[in-house]
C-alpha positions as CSV (number, residue, x, y, z in Angstrom):
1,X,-11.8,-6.7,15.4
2,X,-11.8,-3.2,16.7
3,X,-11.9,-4.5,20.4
4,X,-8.6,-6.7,19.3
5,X,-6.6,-3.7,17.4
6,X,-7.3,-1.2,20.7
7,X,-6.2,-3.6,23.5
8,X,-3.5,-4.6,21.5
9,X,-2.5,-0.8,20.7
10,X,-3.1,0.3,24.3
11,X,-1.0,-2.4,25.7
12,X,1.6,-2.0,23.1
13,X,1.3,1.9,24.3
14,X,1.9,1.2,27.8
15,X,4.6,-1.1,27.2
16,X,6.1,1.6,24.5
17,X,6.2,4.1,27.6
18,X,8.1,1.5,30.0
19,X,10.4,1.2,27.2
20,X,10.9,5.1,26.9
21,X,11.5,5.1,30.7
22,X,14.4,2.6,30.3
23,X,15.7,4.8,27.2
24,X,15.9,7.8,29.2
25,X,17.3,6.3,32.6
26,X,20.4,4.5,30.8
27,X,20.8,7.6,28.8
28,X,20.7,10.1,31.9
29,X,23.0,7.2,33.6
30,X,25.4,6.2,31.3
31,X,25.5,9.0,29.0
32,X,25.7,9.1,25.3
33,X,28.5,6.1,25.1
34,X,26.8,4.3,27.3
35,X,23.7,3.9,25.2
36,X,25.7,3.5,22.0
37,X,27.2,0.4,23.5
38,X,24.0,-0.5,25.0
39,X,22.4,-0.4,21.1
40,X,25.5,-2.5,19.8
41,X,24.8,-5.3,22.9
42,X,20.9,-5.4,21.9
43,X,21.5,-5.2,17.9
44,X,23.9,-8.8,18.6
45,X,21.3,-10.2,20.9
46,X,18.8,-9.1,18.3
47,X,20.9,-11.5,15.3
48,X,20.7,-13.9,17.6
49,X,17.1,-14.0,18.1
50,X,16.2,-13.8,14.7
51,X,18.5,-16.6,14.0
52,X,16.6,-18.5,16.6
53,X,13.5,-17.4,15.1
54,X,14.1,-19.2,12.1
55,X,12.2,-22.1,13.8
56,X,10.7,-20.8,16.8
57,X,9.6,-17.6,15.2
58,X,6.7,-16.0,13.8
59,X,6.1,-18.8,11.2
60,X,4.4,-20.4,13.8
61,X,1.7,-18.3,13.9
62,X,1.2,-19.7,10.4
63,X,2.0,-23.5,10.7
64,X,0.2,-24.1,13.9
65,X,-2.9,-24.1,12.5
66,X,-1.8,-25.7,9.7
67,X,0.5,-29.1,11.4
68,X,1.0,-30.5,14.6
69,X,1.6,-27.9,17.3
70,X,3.2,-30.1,19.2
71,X,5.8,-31.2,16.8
72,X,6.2,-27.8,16.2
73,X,6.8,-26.4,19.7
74,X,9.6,-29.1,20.4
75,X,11.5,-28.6,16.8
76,X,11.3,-24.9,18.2
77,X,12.8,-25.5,21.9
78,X,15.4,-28.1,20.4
79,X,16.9,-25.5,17.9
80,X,16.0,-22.2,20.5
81,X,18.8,-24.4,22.7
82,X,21.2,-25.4,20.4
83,X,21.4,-22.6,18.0
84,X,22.5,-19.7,20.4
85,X,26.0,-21.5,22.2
86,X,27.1,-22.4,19.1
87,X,26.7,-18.5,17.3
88,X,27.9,-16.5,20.7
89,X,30.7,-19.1,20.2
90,X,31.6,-18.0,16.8
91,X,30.7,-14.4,17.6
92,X,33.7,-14.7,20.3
93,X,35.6,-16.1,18.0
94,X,35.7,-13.5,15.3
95,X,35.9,-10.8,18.0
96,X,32.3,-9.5,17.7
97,X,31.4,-10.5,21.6
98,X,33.5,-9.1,24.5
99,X,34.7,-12.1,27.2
100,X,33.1,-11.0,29.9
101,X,29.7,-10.8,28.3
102,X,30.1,-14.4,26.7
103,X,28.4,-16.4,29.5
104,X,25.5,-13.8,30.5
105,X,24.5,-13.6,26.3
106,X,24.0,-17.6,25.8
107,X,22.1,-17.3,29.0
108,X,20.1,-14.3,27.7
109,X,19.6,-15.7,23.9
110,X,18.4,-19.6,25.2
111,X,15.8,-17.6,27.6
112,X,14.7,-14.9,25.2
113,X,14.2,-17.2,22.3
114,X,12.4,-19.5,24.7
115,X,10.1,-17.2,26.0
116,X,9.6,-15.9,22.2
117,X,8.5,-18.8,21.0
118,X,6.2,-20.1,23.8
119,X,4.4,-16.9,23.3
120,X,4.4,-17.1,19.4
121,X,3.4,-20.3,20.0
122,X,0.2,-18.6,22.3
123,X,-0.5,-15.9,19.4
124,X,-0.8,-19.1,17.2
125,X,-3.6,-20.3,19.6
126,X,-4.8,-16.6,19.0
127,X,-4.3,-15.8,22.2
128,X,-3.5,-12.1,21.1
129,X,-4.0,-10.4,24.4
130,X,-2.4,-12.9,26.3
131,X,0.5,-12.3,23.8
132,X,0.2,-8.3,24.5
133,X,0.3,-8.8,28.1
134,X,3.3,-11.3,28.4
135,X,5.5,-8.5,26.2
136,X,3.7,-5.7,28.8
137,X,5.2,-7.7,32.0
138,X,8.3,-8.4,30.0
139,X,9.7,-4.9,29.9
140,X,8.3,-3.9,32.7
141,X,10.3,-6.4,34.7
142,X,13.0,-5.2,33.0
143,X,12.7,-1.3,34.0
144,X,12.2,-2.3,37.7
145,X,15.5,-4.8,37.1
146,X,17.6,-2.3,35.4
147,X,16.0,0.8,38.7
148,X,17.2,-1.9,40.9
149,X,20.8,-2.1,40.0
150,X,21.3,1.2,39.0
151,X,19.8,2.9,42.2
152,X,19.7,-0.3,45.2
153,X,22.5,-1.8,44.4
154,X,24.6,1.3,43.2
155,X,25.9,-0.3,40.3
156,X,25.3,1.8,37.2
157,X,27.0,0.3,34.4
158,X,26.1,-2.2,31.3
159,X,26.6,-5.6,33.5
160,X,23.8,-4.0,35.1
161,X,21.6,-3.8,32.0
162,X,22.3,-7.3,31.3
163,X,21.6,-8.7,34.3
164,X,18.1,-6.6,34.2
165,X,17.5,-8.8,30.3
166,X,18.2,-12.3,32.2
167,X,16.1,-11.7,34.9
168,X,13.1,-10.5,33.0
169,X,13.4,-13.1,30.5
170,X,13.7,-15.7,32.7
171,X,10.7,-15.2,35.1
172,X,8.0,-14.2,31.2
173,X,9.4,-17.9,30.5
174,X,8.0,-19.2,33.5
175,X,4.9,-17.3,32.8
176,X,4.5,-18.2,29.1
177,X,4.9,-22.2,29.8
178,X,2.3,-22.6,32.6
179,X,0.0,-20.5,30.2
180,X,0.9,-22.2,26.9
181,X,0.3,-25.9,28.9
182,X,-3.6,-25.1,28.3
183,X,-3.3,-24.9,24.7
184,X,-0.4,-27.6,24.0
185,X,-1.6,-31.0,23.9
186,X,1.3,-33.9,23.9
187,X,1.0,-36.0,20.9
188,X,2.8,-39.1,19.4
189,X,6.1,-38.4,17.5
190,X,4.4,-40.2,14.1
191,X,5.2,-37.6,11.4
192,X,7.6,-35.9,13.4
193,X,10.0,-35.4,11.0
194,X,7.8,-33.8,8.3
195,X,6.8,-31.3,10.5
196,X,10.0,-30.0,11.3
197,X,10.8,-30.2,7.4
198,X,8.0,-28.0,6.9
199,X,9.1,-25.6,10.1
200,X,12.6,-25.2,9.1
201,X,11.2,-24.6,5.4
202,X,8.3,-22.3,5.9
203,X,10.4,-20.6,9.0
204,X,13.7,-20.0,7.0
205,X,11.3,-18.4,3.9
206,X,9.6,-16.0,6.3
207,X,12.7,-15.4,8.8
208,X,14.8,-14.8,5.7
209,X,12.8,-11.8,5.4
210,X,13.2,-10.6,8.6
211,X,16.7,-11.2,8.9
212,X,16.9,-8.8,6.2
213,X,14.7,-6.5,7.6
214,X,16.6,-6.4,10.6
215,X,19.8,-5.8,8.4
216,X,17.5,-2.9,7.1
217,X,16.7,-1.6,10.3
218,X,20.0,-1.9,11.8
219,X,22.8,-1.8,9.4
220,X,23.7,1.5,10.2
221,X,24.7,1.1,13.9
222,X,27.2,-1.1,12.7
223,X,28.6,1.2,10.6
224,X,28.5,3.7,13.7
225,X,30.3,1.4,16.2
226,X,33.5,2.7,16.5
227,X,31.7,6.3,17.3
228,X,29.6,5.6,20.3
229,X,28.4,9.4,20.8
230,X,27.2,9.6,17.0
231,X,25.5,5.7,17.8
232,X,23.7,7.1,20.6
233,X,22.6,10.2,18.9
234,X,21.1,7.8,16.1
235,X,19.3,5.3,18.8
236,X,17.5,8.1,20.1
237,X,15.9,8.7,16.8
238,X,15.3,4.9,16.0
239,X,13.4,5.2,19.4
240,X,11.0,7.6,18.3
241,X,10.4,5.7,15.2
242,X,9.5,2.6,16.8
243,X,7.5,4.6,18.8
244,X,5.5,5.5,16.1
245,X,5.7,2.4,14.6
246,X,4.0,1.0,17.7
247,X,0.1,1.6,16.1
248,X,1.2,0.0,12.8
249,X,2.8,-2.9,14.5
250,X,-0.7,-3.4,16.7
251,X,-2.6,-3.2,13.5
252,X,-0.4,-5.9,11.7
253,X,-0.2,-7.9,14.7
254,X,-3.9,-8.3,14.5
255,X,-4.3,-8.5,10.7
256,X,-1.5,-11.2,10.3
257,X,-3.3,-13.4,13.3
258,X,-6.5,-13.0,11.3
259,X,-5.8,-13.5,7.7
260,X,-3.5,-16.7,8.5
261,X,-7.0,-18.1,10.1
262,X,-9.2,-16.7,7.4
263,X,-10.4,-18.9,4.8
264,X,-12.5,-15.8,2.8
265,X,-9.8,-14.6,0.6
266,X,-12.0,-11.1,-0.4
267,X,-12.3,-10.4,3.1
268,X,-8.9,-11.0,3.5
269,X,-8.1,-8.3,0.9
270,X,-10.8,-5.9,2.7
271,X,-9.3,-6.1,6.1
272,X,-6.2,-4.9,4.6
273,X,-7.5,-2.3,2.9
274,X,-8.8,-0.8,5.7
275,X,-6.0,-1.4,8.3
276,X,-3.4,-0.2,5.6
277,X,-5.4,3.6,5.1
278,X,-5.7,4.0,9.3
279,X,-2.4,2.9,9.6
280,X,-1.1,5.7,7.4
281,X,-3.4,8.5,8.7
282,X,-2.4,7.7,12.0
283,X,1.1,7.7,11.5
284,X,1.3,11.0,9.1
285,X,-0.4,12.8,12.4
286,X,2.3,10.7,14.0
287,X,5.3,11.9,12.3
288,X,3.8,15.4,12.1
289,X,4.0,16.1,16.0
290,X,7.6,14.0,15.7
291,X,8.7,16.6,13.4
292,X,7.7,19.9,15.5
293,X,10.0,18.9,18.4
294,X,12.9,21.4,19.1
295,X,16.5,20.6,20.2
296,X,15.9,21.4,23.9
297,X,12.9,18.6,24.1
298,X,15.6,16.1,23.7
299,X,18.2,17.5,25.7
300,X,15.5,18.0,28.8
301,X,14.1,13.9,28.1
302,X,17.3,12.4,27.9
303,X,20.0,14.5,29.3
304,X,22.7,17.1,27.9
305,X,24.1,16.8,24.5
306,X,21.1,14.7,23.3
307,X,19.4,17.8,21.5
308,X,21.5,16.9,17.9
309,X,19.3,13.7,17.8
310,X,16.7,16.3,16.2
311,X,18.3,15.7,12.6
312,X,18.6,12.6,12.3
313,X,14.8,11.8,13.6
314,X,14.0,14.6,11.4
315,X,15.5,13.0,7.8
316,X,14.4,9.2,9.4
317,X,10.0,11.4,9.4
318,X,9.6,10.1,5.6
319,X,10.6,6.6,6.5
320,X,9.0,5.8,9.3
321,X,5.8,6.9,7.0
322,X,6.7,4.3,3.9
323,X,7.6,1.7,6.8
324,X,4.0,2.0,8.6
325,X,2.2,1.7,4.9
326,X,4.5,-1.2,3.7
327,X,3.4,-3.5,7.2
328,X,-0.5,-3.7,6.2
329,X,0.9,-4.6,2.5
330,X,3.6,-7.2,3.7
331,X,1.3,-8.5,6.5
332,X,-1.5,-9.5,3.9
333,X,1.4,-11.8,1.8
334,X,2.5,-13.3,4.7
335,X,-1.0,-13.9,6.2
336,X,-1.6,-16.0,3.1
337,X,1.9,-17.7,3.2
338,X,3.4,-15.8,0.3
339,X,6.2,-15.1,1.9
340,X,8.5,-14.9,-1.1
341,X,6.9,-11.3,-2.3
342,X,8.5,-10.2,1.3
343,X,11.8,-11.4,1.2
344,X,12.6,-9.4,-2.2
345,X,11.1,-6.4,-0.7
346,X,13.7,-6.3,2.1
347,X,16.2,-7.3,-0.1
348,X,15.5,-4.6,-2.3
349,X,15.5,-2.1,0.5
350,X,18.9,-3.8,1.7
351,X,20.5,-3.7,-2.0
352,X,19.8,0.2,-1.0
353,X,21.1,0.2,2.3
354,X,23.9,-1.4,1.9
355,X,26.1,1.3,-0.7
356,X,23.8,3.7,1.1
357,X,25.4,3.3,4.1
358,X,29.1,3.6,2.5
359,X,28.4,6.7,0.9
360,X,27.1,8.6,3.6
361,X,27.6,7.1,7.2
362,X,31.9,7.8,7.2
363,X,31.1,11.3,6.4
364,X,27.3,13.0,7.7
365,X,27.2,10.4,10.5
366,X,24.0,9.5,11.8
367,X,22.4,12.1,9.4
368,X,24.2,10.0,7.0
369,X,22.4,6.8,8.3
370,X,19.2,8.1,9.0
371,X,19.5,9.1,5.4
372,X,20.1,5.4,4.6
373,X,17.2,4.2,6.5
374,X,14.9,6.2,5.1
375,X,16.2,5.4,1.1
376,X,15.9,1.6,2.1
377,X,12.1,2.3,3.9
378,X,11.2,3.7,0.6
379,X,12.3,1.1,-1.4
380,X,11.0,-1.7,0.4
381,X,7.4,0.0,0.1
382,X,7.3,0.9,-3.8
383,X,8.0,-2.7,-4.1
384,X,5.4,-4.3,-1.9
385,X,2.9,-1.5,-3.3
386,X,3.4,-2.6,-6.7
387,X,2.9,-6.1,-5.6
388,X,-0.5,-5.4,-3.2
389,X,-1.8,-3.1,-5.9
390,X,-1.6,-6.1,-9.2
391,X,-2.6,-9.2,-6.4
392,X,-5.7,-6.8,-5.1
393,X,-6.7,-4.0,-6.9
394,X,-5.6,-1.4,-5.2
395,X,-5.5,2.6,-5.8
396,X,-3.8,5.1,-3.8
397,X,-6.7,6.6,-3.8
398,X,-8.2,4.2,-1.4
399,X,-6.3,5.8,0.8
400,X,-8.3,9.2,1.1
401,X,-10.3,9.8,4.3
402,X,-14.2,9.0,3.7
403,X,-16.9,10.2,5.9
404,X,-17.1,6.3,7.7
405,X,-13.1,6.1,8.0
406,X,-13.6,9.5,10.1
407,X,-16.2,7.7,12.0
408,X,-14.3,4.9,12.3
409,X,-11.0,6.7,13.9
410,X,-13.6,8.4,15.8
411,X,-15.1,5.0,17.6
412,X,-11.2,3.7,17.7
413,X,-10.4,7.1,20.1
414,X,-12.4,7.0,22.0
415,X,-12.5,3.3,22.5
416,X,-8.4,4.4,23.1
417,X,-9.3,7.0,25.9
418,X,-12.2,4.2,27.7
């Protein structure tokens, strides 16, 4: 399993950097509106998916094992088609989507929520670094895209960064079908109809969750839309949180594939455990470094006036930490299908967000949302440790460092550095 975590986290790493590189180029192109209106384009593409997901989403990792994978994967491509024209529609409507996006975001959602589930679909199979490698290409596409227009073509502005989505989407689809036609085999439609009863039912339980995660997550740049510098300012620090989410999200990534396919409930707990303490030592060291950057590290990465991201990365430190502990917990539920236990943890961390947000965003800004965040990180995690600790057993002092978990983060190093 250790093998699994470190190819996962090293890929995830390299695809994390790739990421970075497209941070910085749109900020150094377009400036600090340009990547607040860059964050707002993404966070509505990222509703979309999500919506989309509700099928075709990460319940699949669950379910295939579990029903007909064939059944599944065509509920999946039915609703990944359908679902997208009919929301951009009504996002038009009510005034959320510009016109001259309109066409290029149904393009982008029916390609992206494609290519999603055709590779949840291979992370099902447990095809894990498969799945790592299809998100690697993904974005990298997408960096050489977005170089492509900005600098060959001489175009820098956001059509170019959309254009840079299609394209990269469209060619991992490609890629994620011919692999995923190994796995799939076609089946009769007998039953057809129970499994997508059971996909939209498990799905909308477990993508309810993640809805309102997301809502979590990203509340707060809609509350900073109509001030595109302070929105840029704040996506610089969500940047470095994901960042450091990245070893967390590689962890739970592995410990969700696993538990879902493990019958041996005790080792189920045990795995946790142990992913849960690394996770947190790893990310405290994590948020530690975060914390010691000065202004002019920002304003040298990502261009002039970038060096007031500082704060709000600085209030978001204490979040990011309750975040990376509350995956191993909320992984474990969902890895046994209790998927409930999650959805009132992020609605408890929403319930916070929400008059959070009101209170602080109109006046500190993105201080006032990082502040927000990190209230509705907290939250979520008190809950889901409350809940881990009466289903398992579990102290914080199984958290402290032992002489094998030293060992342990030892092997995983250097395993990191070969």
């Amino acid at each position: 399993m250790i093998k699994l975590v470190v190819h996962t986290f090293a890929t995830k790493a390299i695809t994390a950097a790739i990421s970075l590189a497209i941070v910085i180029l749109t900020t150094h192109v377009l400036g600090l509106q340009g990547r607040g209106e860059i964050t707002l384009i993404t966070a509505n593409i990222g509703i979309v998916l999500l919506l989309i997901q509700i099928v075709g989403g990460p319940s699949l990792v669950y379910l295939v094992p579990r029903s007909n994978p064939f059944h599944l994967f065509i509920c999946a491509v039915l609703w990944s088609f359908v679902l997208p024209i009919l929301l951009i529609l009504f996002m038009q409507y009510i005034g959320i989507i510009e016109h001259g996006f309109f066409i290029n975001l149904i393009y982008i959602c029916v390609v992206y929520g494609l290519s999603s589930t055709c590779q949840l679909m291979l992370l099902s199979f447990e095809q894990i670094n498969t799945y790592n490698i299809l998100i690697f290409i993904q974005t990298l596409l997408h960096f050489l895209g977005l170089t492509f227009f900005f600098f060959v073509v001489d175009k820098a502005d956001i059509q170019s960064f959309i254009w840079s989505l299609v394209i990269c989407h469209s060619i991992t689809l490609i890629i994620a079908v011919i692999l995923l036609t190994k796995f799939l085999k076609i089946t009769s439609f007998t039953n057809f109809f129970h499994s997508a009863k059971e996909a939209v039912i498990k799905g909308f339980t477990l993508q309810a969750e993640n809805l309102v995660q997301f809502l979590n997550y990203r509340l707060s740049l809609f509350f900073l839309s109509s001030q595109l510098s302070n929105l840029g300012l704040f996506s610089i620090s969500l940047v470095f949180t994901e960042a450091i989410w990245l070893f967390g999200n590689s962890l739970s990534l592995v410990q969700y594939s696993k538990i879902s396919n493990e019958k041996n409930r005790e080792e189920s707990v045990n795995v946790s455990f142990k992913l849960a303490k690394i996770n947190f030592w790893v990310t405290l060291i994590c948020v530690v470094i975060l914390s010691l950057f000065p202004e002019i590290i920002y304003d040298l990465v990502f261009g002039s006036g970038f060096g007031a991201a500082r704060y709000p990365t600085l209030v978001l430190c204490p979040g990011i930490l309750a975040i990376a502990v509350a995956m191993s917990f909320s992984q474990y539920f969902a890895g046994i299908g209790n998927f409930k236990l999650n959805n009132i943890a992020a609605l408890v961390g929403l319930a916070i967000k929400i008059p959070a947000c009101i209170l602080l965003v109109p006046d500190y800004k993105e201080i006032g949302a990082a502040l927000a965040c990190t209230l509705s990180y907290s939250g979520s995690c008190i809950y889901l440790f409350y809940k881990f600790k009466n289903e398992t057993g579990f102290k914080i002092s199984y958290m402290f460092l032992t002489k094998q978990d030293i060992a342990d983060l030892k092997i995983l190093a250097s395993k990191c550095i070969i």
